[in-house]
matplotlib code that plots the C-alpha trace (Angstrom):
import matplotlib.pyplot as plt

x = [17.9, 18.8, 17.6, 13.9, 11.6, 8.3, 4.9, 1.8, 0.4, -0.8, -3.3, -0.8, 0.6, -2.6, -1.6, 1.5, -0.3, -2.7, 0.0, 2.0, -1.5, -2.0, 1.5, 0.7, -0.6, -3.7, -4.0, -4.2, -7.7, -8.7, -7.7, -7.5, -4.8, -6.2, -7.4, -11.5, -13.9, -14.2, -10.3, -10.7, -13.6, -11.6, -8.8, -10.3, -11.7, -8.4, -6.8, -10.2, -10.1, -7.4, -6.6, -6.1, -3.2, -1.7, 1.9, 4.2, 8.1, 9.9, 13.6, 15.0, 11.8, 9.8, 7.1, 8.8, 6.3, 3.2, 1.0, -1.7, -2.4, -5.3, -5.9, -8.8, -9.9, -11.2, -12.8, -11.2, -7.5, -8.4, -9.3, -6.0, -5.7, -4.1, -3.1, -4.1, -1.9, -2.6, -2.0, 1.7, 3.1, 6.7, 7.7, 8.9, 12.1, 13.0, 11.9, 14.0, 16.5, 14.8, 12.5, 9.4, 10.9, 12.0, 8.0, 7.0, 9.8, 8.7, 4.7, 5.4, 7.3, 4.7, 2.5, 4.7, 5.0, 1.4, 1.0, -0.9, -1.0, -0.4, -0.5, -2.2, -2.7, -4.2, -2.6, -3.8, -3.3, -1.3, 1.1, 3.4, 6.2, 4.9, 3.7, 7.4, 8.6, 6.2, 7.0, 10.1, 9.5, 7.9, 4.2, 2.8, -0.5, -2.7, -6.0, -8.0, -9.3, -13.0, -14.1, -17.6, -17.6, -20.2]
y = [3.2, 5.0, 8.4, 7.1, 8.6, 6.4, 8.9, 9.3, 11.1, 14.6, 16.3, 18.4, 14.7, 13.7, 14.6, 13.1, 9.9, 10.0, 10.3, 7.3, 4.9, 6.0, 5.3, 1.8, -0.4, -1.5, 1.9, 3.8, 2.0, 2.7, 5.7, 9.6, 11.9, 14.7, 15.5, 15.3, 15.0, 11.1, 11.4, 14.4, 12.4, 8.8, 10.9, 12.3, 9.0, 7.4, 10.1, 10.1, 6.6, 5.0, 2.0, 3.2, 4.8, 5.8, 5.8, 8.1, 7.4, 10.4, 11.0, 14.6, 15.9, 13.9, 11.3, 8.1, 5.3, 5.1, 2.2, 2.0, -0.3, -1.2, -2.8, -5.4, -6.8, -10.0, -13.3, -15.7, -16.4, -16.3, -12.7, -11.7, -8.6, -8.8, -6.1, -5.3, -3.8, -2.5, 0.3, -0.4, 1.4, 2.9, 5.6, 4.2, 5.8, 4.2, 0.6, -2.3, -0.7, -2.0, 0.8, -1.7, -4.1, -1.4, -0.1, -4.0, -4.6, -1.3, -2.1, -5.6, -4.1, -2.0, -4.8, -7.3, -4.2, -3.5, -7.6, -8.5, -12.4, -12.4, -9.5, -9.8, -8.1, -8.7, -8.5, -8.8, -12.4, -10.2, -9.1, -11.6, -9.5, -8.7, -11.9, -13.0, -10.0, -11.4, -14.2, -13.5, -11.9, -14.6, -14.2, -17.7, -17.9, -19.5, -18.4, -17.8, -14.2, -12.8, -9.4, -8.2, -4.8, -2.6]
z = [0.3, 3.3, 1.6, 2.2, 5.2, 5.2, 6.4, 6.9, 4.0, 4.2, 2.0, 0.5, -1.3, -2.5, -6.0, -5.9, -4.3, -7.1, -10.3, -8.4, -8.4, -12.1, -13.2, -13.5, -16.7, -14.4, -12.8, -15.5, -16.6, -13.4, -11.5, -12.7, -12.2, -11.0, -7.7, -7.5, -4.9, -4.8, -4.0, -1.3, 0.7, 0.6, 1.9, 4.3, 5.1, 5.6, 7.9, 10.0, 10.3, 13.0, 11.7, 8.4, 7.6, 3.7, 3.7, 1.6, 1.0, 0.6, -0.8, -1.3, -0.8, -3.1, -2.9, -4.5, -3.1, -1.2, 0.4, 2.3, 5.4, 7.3, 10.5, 10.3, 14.0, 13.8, 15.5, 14.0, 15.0, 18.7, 18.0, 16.5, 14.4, 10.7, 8.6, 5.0, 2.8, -0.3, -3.2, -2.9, -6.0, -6.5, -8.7, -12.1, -12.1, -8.2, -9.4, -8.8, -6.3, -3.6, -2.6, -3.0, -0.3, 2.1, 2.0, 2.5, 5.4, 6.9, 6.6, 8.2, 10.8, 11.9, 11.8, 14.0, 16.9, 16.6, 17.2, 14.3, 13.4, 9.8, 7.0, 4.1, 0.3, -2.8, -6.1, -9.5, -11.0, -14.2, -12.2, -12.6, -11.2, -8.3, -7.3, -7.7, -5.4, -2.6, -2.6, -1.9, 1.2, 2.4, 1.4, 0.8, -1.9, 0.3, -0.2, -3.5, -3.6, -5.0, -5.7, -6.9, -8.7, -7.7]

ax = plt.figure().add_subplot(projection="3d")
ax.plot(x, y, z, "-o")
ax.set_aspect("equal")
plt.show()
């Protein structure tokens, strides 16, 4: 995948961003594909924000991935920073030729240089597949994870 540039997102790629977290069975219940104002203000909240940052992957000029990482400061491991990632999604016609573990590698990277102690994501308990690609990258199910919709 040497054609891949990873990014930080720019407004102009919000659309882009937005058809890639649609273009997914669970996404598409849950995320529009047009740019609106809920998607402009977290956009702007992200790019404001500096440990935030959403990442684009580019080839030939086009936006064939994205992710989203966040850096969470915290007490507990003797005050150690983690990383979050999440929204990791890769455009259906570049799945499974490795574009999803180059974004992952990359992410984890930046995490390791920044001197974060562990990353961490969330992923659906359907997504069977993707539970399968992280752990084989070394992501360990350790923890049981809760939401509350609001």
């Amino acid at each position: 995948m040497t054609d891949v540039i990873f990014r930080e997102a720019v407004r102009a790629d919000l659309p882009a961003v937005i058809a890639l977290l649609a273009d997914d069975v669970l996404g598409k219940a849950r995320d529009f594909t047009e740019v609106d104002a809920a998607y402009e203000q977290a956009f702007a909240d992200i790019d404001a924000d500096p440990r935030n940052h959403l990442v684009v992957a580019e080839a030939a000029g086009e936006l064939v991935g994205c992710f989203q990482i966040t850096y969470i400061p915290g007490l507990g491991r003797h005050g150690a920073e983690r990383s979050l990632i999440e929204s990791v999604r890769v455009r259906s016609d570049r799945r499974g030729q490795g574009l999803g573990r180059e974004m992952m590698t990359w992410a984890i990277d930046r995490a390791r240089e920044r001197g974060c102690a562990l990353v961490q994501l969330t992923t659906d308990k359907s997504r069977s597949d993707a539970h399968r690609f992280y752990r084989n990258l070394g992501f360990v199910a350790s923890h049981e994870g809760m939401k509350l919709a609001l």
